[in-house]
N, C-alpha and C positions, 0 to 999 in steps of 0.2 A: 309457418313461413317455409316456402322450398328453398333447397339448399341453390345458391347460383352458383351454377358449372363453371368453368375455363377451359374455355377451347386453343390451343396452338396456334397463329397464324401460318406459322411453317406448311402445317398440313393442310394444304387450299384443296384437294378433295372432298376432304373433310366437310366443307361449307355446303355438299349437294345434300347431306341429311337434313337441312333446316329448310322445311317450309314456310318458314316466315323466318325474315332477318331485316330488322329493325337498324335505320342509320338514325341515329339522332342530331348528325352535326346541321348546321344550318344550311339553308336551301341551296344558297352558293356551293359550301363546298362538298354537297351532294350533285348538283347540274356538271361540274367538274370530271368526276369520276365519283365510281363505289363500289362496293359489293356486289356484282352482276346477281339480278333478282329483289336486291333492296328495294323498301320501303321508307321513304322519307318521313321520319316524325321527329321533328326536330325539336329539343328545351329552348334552343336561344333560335332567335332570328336573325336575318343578316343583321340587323338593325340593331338587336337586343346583343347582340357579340361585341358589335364595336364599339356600342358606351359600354359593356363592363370593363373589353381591353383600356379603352381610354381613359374610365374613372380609375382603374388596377395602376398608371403607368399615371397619369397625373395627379392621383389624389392620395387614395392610399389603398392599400390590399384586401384590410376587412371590409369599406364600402362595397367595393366589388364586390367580393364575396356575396354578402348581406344582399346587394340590387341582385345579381345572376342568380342567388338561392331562387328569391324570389318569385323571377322570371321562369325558371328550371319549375318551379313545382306549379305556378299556374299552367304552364305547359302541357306538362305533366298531365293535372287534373283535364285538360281539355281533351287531349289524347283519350285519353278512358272514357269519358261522357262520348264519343265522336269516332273514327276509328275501330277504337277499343271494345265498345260497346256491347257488342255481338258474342265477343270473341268464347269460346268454351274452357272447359276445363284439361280438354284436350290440345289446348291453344301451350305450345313452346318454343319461342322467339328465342334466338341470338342476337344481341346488342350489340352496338360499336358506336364508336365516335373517333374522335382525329386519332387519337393512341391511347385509348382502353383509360381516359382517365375520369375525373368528376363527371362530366355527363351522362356516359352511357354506364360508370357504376349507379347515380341517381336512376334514371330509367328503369335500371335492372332491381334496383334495389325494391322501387314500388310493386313493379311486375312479379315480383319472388313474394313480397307479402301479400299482395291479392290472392295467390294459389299458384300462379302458371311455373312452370320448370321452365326457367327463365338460365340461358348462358351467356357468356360474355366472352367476345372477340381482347385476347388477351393481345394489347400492343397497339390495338382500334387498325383504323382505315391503313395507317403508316407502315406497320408491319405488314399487313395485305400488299398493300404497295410494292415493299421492296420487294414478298417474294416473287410475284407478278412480272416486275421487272429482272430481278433475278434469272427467271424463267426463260422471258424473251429475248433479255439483251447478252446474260454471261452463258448460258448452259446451252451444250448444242443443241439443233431442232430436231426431237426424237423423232419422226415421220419421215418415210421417202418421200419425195415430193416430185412431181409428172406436171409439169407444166403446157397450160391450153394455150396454144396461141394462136395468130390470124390476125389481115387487117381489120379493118374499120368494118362493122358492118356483117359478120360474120358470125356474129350471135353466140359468142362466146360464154359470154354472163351465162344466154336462157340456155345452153347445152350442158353449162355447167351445174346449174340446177335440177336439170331434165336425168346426168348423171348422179346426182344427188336420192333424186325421186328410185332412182333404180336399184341402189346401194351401195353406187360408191361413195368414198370417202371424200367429199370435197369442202375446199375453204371457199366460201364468197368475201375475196378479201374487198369490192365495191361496197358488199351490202354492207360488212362488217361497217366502211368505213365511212359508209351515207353520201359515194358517189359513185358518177358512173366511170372516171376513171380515164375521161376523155376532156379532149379539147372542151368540150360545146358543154363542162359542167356537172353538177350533180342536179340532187332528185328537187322535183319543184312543191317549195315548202318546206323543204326538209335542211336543216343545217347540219352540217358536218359535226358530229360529236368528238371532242376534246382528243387529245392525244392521248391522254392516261387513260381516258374510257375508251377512245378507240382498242388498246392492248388488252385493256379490261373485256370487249366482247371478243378478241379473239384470240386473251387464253381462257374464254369460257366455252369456247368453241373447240378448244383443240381436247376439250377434257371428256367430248365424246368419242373420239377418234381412239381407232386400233392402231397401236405404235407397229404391229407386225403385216398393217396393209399400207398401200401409198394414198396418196392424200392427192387428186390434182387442184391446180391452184393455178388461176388466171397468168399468163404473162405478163404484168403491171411493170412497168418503174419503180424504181424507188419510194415514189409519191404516188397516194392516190387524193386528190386535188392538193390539199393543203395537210393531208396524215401521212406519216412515212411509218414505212415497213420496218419492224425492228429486225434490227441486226442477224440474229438468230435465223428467222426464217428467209431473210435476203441472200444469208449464204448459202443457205440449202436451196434456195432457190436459182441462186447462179451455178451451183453444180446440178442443177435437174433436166433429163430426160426431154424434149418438148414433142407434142401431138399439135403438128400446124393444120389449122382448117382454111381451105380455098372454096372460096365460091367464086362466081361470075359477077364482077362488076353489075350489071343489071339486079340481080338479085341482092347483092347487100345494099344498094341504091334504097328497094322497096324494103328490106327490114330497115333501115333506117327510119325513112318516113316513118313504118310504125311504134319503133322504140321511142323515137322523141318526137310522137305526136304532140307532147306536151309544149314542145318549142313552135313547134310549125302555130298554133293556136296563141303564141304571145310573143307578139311585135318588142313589148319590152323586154322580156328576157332572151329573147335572141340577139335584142342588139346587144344586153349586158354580156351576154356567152362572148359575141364579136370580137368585144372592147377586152376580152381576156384572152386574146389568141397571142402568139410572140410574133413579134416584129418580124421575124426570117420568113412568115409566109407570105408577106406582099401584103401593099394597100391597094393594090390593082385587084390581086385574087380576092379579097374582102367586098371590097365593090364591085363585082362581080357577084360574088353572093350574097351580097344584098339586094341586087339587082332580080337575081330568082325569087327572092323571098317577097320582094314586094310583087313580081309580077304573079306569084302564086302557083309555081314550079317549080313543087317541093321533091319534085322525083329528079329534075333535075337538079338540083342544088342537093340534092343528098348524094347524087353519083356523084357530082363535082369535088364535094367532101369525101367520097369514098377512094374515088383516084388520086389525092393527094393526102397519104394516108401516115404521116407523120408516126402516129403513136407506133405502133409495130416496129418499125424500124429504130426510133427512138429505144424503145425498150429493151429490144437485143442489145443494143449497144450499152444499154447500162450496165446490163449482164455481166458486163466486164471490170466492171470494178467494183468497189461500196462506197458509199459518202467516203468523207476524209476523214473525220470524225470518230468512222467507225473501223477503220485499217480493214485489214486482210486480204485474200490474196485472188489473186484472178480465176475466174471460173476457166476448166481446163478444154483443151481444144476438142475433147471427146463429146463433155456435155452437149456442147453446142453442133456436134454431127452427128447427135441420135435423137434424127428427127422422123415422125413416122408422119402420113398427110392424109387426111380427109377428105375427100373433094366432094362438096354438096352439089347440085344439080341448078 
């Protein structure tokens, strides 16, 4: 039987030597957030969680026990026949569950007597948690930060990637956050992931980054649809640098068109986008563009949306403060007059 390790949660580096990391808590509160790179194998199911909590809290403690053993070790055995199956003697997982306790010790327990060099997240998912949060919400943001900005339409996102491709250092805080960041929605099919996973992909993302280069990072809001920017990087962002890109009306019109070809092709999720605009841009301007939409004047009706370009402006202005929630102080008059300009053709 190999000995099983313990690993620190503290040292969240630490987590990039494991090729395989093993969640075992139940599918729920894996879909929630985890271990950026985990593998869901879970003892209990939603299902199988809530009768033992229920029989634990209505009947009595060793039932429970007795039922979740139970359920824990045919799990288990499933895992291994399935999964597991393949796996070699070169195979060495780290385990977790909520907080390093019965579950993922079972798990690890069987995995260390099969052979494999089996570790265990000491503290489980919760310690991960805090230090994650810890990260983003109390410690300042070790990165300079060079923020992209521009109206509607100005291709910001695909520049920011195209710098990526080159070698700079940059954040997709949309992709991180499974939107695009704008009025008209996110990706189609795609839900917005959790708050705690949203933080989870992007302090898995800052762990590739050089603290002694800058990082650029979209001009967003506070919010991108319904995930807010943690604390940490909103101030660094309101004290950053910005690089504005201008184009020509006509030309963000047609990257439009082609970035949300996806809208132009579905009558229903454009009218859903519609129906999520705020009251301040008019019911006249809305019927208006829906008027292009059904006449099938998508170049117009994307310059129409490019001319009345909310988001940009909205966002400098957030610049200027932080939620309420989150106190601190106003981005200084400097940040915001060292702006350098792009102008696309």
């Amino acid at each position: 039987m190999a000995k099983i390790q313990l690993l620190d949660a503290t040292s969240l580096p630490s987590l990039a030597q494991f090729e395989s990391i093993i969640d075992v808590r139940s599918p729920g509160e894996f879909a929630e957030d985890h271990v950026p790179g985990a593998v869901n194998l879970p003892v209990l199911t939603d299902a199988e969680r809530a009768e033992v909590g229920t029989i634990y809290v209505q009947e009595s403690r060793l039932k429970a026990n007795r039922i979740g053993a139970a359920y824990v070790a045919r799990n288990i055995a499933r895992h291994l026949d399935t999964a597991l199956a393949e796996k070699t003697t070169e195979f060495a997982p780290l385990v977790y569950c909520w907080r390093g306790g019965q579950r993922s010790e079972s798990m690890a327990a069987v995995l260390s007597r099969v052979g494999w060099r089996t570790s265990l997240l000491v503290g489980g998912y919760k310690a991960y948690r805090r230090a994650v949060r810890t990260a983003l919400y109390d410690e300042p943001w070790p990165f300079p930060v060079v923020l992209l900005d521009g109206d509607t339409g100005s291709a910001k996102t695909e520049i920011l990637n195209r710098l990526s491709d080159r070698g700079c250092q940059a954040l997709d805080l949309e992709g991180l956050a499974g939107h695009r960041g704008s009025l008209l929605g996110g990706w189609p099919g795609q839900a917005q992931p959790s708050q705690k996973l949203f933080e989870s992909r992007l302090w898995t993302a800052t762990q590739r980054l050089d603290p002694g280069r800058p990082v650029v990072v979209e001009a967003e809001s506070s919010k991108i649809g319904d995930r807010i920017v943690p604390p940490a990087l909103w101030r660094a962002m309101q004290a950053a640098p910005r690089i504005e890109l201008a184009a020509p009306l006509e030309a963000r019109a047609r990257y439009l068109v082609r970035a949300y070809g996806d809208l132009i092709t579905d009558q229903e999720r454009f009218e859903s986008a519609l129906a999520r605009l705020p009251p301040h841009l008019g019911g006249s301007r809305v019927k208006a563009w829906r008027a292009l939409f059904e006449a099938g004047d998508f170049l117009a009706l994307a310059a129409a949306r490019a001319r009345k370009s909310p988001a940009s402006k909205s966002a400098r202005h957030a610049f200027t403060r932080l939620p309420p929630r989150w106190g601190g102080n106003r981005a200084s008059a400097d940040s915001k007059r060292s702006w350098s300009v792009i102008r696309s053709p």
